[in-house]
C-alpha positions as CSV (number, residue, x, y, z in Angstrom):
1,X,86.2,68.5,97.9
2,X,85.6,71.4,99.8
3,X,81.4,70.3,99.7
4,X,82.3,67.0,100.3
5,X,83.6,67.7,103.7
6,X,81.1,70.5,104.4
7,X,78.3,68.0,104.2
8,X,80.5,65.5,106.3
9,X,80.8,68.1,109.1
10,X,76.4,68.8,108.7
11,X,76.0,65.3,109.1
12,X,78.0,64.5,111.8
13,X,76.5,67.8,113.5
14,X,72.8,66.6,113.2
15,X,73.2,62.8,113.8
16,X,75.5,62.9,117.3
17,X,72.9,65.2,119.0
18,X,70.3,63.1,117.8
19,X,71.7,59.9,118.7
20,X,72.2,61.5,122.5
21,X,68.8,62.9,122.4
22,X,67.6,58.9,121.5
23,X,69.5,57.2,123.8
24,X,68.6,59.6,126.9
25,X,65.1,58.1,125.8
26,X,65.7,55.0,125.6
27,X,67.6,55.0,129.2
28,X,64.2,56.1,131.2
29,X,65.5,60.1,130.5
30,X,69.1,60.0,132.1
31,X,71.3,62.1,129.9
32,X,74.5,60.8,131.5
33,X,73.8,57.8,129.4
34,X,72.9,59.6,126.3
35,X,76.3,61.8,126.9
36,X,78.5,58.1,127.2
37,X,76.9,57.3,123.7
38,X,77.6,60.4,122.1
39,X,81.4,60.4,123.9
40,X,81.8,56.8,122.0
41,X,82.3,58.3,118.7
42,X,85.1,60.9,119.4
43,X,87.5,58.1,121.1
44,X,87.0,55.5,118.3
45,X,87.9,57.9,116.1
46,X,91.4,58.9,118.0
47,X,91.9,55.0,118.7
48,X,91.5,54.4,115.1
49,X,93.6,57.4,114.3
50,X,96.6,55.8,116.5
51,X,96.0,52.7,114.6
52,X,96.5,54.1,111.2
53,X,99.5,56.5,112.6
54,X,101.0,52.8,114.0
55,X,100.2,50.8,110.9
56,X,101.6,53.8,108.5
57,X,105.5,53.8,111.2
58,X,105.9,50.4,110.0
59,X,105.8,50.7,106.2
């Protein structure tokens, strides 16, 4: 379990740099856009969070 979230934490690590890093390319080198991208992760994952929490109330 312990590896299994160890390698979940590595990948996340070395993909959302690299995703910002692609995206300030592909914008014409502005890293304000490549930070929005990288932001768009963390708040789906609390939105989806408060989903669950809401779904999981009602049972």
């Amino acid at each position: 379990m312990f590896a299994l979230l160890a390698m979940a934490g590595d990948l996340g690590g070395s993909t959302g740099p690299g995703i910002v890093g692609m995206m300030k390319e592909k914008t014409g080198d502005n890293i304000q856009a490549g930070l929005f991208f990288g932001g768009i992760f963390p708040v789906t994952l609390i939105i989806f969070l408060v989903i669950f929490n809401m779904m999981k109330e009602k049972k």
